[in-house]
N, C-alpha and C positions, 0 to 999 in steps of 0.2 A: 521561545526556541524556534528556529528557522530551520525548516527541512527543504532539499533541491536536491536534485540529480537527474539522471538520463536514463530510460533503460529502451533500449532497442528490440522490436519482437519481428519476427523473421514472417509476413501476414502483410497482405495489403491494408492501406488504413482505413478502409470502411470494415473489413472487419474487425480489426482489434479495438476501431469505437463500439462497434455494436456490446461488442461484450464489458467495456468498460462500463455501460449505461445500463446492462443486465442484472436487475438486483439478486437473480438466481445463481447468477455466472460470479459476481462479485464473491459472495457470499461462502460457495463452494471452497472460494481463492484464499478468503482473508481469514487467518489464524485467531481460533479462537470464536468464529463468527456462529452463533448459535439461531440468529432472527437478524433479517433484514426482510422488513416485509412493506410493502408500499401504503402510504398514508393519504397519498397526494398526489400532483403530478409532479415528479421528480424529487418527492421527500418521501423518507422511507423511516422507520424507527428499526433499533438497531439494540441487539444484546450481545453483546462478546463478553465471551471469560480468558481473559488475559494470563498467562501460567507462566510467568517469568519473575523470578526473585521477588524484590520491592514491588513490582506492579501489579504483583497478580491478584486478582479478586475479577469480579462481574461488572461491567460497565453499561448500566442500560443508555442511549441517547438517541440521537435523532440526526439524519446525517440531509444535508439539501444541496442538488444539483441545480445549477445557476449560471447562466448568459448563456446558454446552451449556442453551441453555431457550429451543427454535426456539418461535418467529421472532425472537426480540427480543434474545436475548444470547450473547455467548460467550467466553473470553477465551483467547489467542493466547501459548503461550510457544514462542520460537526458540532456537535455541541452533548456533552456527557458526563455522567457523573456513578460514581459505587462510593463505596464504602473509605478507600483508598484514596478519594479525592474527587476532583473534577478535571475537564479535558476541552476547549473550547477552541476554534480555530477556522482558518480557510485556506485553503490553496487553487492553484492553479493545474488544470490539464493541458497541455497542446503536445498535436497528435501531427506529427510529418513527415509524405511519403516520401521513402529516398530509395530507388533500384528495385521496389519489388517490398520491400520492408516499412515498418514504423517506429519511429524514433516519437518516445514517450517524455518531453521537457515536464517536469513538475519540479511547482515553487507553493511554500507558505508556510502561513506562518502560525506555531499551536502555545497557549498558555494552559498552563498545568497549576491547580490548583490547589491547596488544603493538605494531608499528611502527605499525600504523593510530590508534592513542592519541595517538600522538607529533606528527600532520600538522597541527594544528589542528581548535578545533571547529567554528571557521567554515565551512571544506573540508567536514566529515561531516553539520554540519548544510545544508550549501546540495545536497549529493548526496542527501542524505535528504531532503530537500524535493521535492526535482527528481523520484525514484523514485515517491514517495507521488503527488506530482501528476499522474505517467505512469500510475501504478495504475488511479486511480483513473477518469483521464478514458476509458482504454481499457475498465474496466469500463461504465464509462456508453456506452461505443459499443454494448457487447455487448447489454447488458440491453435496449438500446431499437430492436436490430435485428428486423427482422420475423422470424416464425419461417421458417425455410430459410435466411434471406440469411447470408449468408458473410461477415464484418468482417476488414477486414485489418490484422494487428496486427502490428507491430514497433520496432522502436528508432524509427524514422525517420518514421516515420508516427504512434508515439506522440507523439512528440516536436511535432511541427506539431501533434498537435490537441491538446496539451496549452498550446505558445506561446499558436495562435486562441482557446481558453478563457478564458488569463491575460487577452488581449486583450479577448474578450470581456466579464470579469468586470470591468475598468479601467472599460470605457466605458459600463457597466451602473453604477459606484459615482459615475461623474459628473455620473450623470444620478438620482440617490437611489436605485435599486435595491439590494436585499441580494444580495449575493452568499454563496459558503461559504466556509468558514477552516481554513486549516490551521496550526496553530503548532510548530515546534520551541523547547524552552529547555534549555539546558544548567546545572546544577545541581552546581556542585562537582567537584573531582578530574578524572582525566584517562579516565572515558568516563562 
């Protein structure tokens, strides 16, 4: 399965790297993230409980940041496994500054393994959609919060500002605005 898209954060690009590289900041962001805690330099072990249809169950793994060339790149390999199956993969980050903002390119590419192969790719890619767009809008809360304010982050609160976004981004494409893009495609075989 092949995931790409864009998501644009309204922040200069040293900060919105800083916080990409934050295992605390990540962690707050990513749905379902219960342990990111550092092992190494730039490897971290990793527990998410994933609460989406077919996919949900606890995924312990290990996630490694790699060619590191702050502010602008980095590339991402995970590697995990529950009950549900396994999850193995790498991508790409680059990070670039345009007007005052950062424009967020990621590409790569994930193999899905064991009962979780078997549920469909529609199911893996529309949960993996859903996660990325949680990530990311929750990241956008953080980065754009004043310094001290406190952002409230959870399933359920991602979730609404992630819907109000989609919303958002609909009636901003109706009216000729660009919005950002996220793409999943699945590419052969069974992850």
């Amino acid at each position: 399965m092949k995931i790409s898209g864009t998501q644009t954060f309204p922040a200069p690009r040293q900060k919105v790297w800083e916080f990409f590289i934050d295992p605390q900041r990540i962690a707050k962001c990513m749905p379902g993230c219960e342990k990111l805690e550092a092992v190494g330099e730039n490897e971290y072990s990793s527990q998410i409980n994933v609460g989406l249809a077919v996919v949900k169950g606890v995924y312990i793994g290990k996630v490694k940041l790699d060619e590191m060339q702050p502010p602008s790149h980095y590339k991402m390999l995970i590697d995990g496994k529950g009950k549900q199956g396994f999850i193995k993969g790498s991508g790409t980050l680059d990070f670039t500054e345009q007007n005052g903002q950062t424009l967020l390119n990621y590409a790569g590419d994930i193999q899905v393994g064991g009962p979780l192969a078997s549920v469909g790719q529609r199911m893996i890619d529309g949960a993996a959609k859903m996660m990325i767009g949680q990530f990311f809008t929750a990241m956008e809360a953080e980065i754009t919060a004043m310094p001290g304010e406190e952002v409230r982050q959870g399933a359920a609160v991602n979730f609404w500002r992630y819907l109000i976004k989609l919303i958002r981004e609909k009636v901003a494409s109706l009216f000729g605005k660009k919005t950002t893009a996220n793409t999943i495609t699945h590419t052969g075989g069974k992850g």
